[in-house]
PAKOL-478680 format. One record per atom (N, C-alpha, C): residue in one letter; x, y, z. Coordinates in steps of 0.001 Angstrom, whole numbers, plus 500000, padded with zeros to 6 digits. Layout:
N
AXYZ ...
***
This chain:
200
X526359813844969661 X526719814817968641 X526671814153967267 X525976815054966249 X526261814533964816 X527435815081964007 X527520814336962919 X528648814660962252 X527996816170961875 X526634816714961229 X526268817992960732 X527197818588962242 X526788818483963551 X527190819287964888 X528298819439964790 X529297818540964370 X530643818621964600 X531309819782963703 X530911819616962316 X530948820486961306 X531105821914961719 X529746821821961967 X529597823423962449 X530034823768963568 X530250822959964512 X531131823410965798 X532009823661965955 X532660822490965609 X534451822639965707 X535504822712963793 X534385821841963541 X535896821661961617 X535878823084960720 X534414823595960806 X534717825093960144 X535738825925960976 X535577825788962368 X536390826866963125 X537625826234963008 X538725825166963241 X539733824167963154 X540181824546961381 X539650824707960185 X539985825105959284 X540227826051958959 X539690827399959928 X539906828939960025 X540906828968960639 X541695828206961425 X543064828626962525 X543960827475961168 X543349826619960499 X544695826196959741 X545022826895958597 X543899827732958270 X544868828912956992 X545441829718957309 X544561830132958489 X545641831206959231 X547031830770959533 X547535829518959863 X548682829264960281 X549662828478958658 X548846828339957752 X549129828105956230 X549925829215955602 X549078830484955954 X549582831600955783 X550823832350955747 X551400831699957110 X552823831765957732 X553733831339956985 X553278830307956225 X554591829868955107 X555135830500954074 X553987831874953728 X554706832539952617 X555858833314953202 X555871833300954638 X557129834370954792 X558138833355955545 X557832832258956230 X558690831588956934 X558472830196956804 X559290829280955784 X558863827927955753 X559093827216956847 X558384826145956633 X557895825584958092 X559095824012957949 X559973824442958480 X561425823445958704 X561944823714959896 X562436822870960377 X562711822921961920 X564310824131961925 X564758824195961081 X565782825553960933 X564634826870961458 X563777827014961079 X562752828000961164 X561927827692962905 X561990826520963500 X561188825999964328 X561085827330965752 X562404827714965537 X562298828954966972 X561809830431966335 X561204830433965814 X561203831950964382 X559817832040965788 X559646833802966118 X558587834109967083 X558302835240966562 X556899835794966631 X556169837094966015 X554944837008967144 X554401837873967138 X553125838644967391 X552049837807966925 X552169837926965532 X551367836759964699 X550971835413965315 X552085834697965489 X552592833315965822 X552307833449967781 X552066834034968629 X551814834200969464 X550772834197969030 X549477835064968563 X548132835231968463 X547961833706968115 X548518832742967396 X547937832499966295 X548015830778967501 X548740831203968202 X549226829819969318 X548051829720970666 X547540831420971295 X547046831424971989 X545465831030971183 X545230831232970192 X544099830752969915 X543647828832969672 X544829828562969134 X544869827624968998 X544676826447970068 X545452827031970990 X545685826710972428 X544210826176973392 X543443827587973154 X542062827945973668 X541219826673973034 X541419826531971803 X540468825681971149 X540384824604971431 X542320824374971499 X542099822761972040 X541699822590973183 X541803823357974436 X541161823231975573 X539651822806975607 X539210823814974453 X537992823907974192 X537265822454973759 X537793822307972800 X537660820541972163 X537403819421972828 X538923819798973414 X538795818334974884 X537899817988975214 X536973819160976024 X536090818866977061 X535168818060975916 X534900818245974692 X533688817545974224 X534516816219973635 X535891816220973394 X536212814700973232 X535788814114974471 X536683814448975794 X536657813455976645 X534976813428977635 X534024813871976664 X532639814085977479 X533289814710979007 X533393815880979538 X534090817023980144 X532721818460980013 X532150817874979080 X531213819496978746 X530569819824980003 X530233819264980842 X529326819608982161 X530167819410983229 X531695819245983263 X531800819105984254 X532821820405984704 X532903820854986139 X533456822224986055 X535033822129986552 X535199823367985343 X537126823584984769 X537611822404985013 X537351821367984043 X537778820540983985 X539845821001982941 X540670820643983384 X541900821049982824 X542094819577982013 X544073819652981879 X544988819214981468 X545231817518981813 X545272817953983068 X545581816262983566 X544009815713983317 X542739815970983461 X541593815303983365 X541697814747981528 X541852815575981361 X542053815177979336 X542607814161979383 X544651814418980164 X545535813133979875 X544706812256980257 X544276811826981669 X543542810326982168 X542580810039980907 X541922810960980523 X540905810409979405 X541531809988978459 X541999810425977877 X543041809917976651 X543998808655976514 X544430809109977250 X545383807840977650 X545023806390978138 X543302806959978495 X542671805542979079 X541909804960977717 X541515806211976612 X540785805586975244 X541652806158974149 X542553806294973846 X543168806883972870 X544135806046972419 X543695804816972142 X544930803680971673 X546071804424970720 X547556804410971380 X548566804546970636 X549055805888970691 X547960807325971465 X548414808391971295 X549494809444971622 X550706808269972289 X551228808865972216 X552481808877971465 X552271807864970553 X552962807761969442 X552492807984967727 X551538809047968005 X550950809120966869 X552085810455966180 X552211810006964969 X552820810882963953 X552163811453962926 X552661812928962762 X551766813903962024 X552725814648961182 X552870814348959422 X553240815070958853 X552860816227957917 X553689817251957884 X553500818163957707 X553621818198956197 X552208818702955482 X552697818732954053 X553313819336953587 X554454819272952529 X555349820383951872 X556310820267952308 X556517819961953414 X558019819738954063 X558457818469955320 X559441818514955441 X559877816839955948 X559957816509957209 X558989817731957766 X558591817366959364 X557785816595959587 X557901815895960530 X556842814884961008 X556956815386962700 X555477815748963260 X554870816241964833 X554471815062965350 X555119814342966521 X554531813519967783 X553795814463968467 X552578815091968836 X551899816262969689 X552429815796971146 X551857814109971183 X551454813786972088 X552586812720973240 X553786813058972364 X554514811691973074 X555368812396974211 X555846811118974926 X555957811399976060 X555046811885977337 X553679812184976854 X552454812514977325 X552247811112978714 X552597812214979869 X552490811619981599 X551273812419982708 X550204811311982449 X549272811513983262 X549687812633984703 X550809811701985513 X550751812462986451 X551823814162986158 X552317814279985226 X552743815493984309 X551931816441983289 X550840816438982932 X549835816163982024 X550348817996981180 X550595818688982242 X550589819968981179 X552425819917981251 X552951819172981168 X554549819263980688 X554485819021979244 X553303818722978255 X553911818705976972 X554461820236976483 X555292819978975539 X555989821371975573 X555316822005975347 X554176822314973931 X553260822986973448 X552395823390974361 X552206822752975393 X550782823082975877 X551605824067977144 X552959823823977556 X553394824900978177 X553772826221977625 X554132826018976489 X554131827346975813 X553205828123975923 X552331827585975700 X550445828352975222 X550360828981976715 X550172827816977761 X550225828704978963 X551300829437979486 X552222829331979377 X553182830643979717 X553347831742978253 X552491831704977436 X552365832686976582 X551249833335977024 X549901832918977533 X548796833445977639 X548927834477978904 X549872833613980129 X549814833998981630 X550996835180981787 X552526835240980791 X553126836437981157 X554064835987979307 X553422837126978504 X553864837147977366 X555021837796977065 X555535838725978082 X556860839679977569 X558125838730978195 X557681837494979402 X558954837160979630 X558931835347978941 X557693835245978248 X557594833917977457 X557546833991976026 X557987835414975499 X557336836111974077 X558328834378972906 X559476834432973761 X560427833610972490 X559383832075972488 X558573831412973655 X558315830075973523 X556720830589972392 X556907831435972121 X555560831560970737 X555846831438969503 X556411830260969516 X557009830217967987 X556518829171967263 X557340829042966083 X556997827995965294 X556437826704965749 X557508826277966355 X557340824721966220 X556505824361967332 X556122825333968076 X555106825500969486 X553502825544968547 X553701826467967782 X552010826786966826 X552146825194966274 X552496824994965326 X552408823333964272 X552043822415965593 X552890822265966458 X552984821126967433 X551433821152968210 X550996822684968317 X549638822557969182 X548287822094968417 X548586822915966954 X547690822794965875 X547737821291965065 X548920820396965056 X548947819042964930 X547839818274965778 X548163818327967339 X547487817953968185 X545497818117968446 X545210819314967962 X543999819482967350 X543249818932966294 X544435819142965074 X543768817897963791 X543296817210964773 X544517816067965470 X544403814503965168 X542953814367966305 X543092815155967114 X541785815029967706 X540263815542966979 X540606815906966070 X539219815957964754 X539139815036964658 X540211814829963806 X539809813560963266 X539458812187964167 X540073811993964952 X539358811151965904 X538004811237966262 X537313812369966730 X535909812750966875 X534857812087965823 X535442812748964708 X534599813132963450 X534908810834963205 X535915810324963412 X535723808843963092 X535163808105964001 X534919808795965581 X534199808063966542 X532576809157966143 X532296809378965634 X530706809583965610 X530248808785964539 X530852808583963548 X530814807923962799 X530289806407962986 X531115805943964204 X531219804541964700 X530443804583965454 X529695805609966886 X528729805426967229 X527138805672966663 X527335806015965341 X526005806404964839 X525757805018964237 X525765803851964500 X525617802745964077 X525266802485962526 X525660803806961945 X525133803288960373 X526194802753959478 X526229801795958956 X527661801260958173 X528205802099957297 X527232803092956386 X527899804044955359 X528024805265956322 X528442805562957578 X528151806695957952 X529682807233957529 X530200808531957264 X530915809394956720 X532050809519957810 X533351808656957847 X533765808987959000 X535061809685958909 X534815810790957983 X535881811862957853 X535298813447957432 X535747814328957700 X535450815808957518 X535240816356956031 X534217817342955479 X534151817713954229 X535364817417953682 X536313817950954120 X537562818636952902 X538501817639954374 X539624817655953330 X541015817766953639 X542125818722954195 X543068818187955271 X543352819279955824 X544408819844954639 X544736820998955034 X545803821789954010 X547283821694954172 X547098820870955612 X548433821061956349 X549227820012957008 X548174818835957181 X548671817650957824 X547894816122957319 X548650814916957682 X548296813775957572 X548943813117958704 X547999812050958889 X548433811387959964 X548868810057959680 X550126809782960001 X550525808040959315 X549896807225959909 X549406806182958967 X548721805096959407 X547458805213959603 X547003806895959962 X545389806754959905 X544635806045959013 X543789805311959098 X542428804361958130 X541162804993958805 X540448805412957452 X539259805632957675 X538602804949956314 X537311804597956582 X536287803979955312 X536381804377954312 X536268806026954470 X536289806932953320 X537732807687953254 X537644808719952006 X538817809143951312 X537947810374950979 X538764811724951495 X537668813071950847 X538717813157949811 X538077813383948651 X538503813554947042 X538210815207946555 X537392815577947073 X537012817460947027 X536221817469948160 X535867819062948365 X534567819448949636 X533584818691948988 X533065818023949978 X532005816961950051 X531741815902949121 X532853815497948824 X533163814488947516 X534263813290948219 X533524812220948151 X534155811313949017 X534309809520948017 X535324809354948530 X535879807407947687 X535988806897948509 X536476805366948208 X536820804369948394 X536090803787950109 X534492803844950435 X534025803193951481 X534719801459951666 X534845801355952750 X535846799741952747 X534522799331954219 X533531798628953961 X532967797955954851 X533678797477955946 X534608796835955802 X535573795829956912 X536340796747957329 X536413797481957503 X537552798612957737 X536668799220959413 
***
């Protein structure tokens, strides 16, 4: 996959579910006082999210050909190349949350993260799971998506063997940063990029 593929595959669509969920803040700020707040909205906005990351996986963990590949096949992948993920921290801009997606994340448990049970007991019986469609279920699933962009979009980068290759997305997200992430580059506007670091 190229970075143009990735673009158009997954970061335009991944930037359409983060305004949509940007959106949410004009009526309900996003603070863990707010974290159980549930709508219709926030259900739609979880089951899609949900779908995508399923969707994603399979092309992180090379999964695309293989059949219904789930939850626990991801964890083993991840957990076998995903140095550190399950202590990765994701803050939320504007306010003083910081999302672990992934911690506590147990191979032989693989769909016990909370988020990812929500999504499925939201998708499979919604009138008696309507309350786990909430806040801190949407951020927590949609955290977990970034950081797997961005991972993608910095491993194509690294396998396209070119030293200036671009190993971050047009734009910036609207909604999250990840501590400690390093990448070469720095997006400064859509398609406006600083500070390449060779050794990096």
């Amino acid at each position: 996959m190229t970075r143009d593929d990735f673009i158009q595959q997954y970061w335009s669509y991944y930037t359409m579910l983060e305004r949509n969920c940007k959106e949410i803040s004009r009526y309900v700020d996003f603070r863990t006082s707010n974290y159980n707040t549930c709508s219709n909205e926030i259900i739609g906005q979880l089951l899609d999210v949900g779908a995508e990351f399923d969707n994603f996986c399979k092309t992180v963990c090379s999964l695309d050909n293989e059949e219904r590949p789930n939850i626990t096949d991801y964890a083993n992948w991840m957990l076998d190349n995903i140095r550190g993920i399950r202590n990765v921290r994701i803050k939320v801009s504007g306010s003083d949350l910081v999302i672990m997606p992934f911690k506590n994340w147990n191979r032989n448990k693989a769909g016990d993260l909370y988020w990812w049970q929500a999504y499925n007991n939201v998708k499979h019986n919604r009138i008696e799971s309507y309350a786990e469609g909430n806040l801190k279920n949407l951020l927590s699933a949609l955290a977990a998506l970034y950081f797997l962009e961005m991972y993608l979009v910095k491993r194509i980068a690294k396998e396209s063997g070119k030293p200036n290759a671009l190993d971050v997305p047009p734009n910036s997200s609207l909604m999250f940063k990840i501590e400690g992430w390093k990448t070469a580059f720095s997006v400064i506007g859509h398609n406006y990029y600083t500070d390449y670091d060779p050794n990096i």
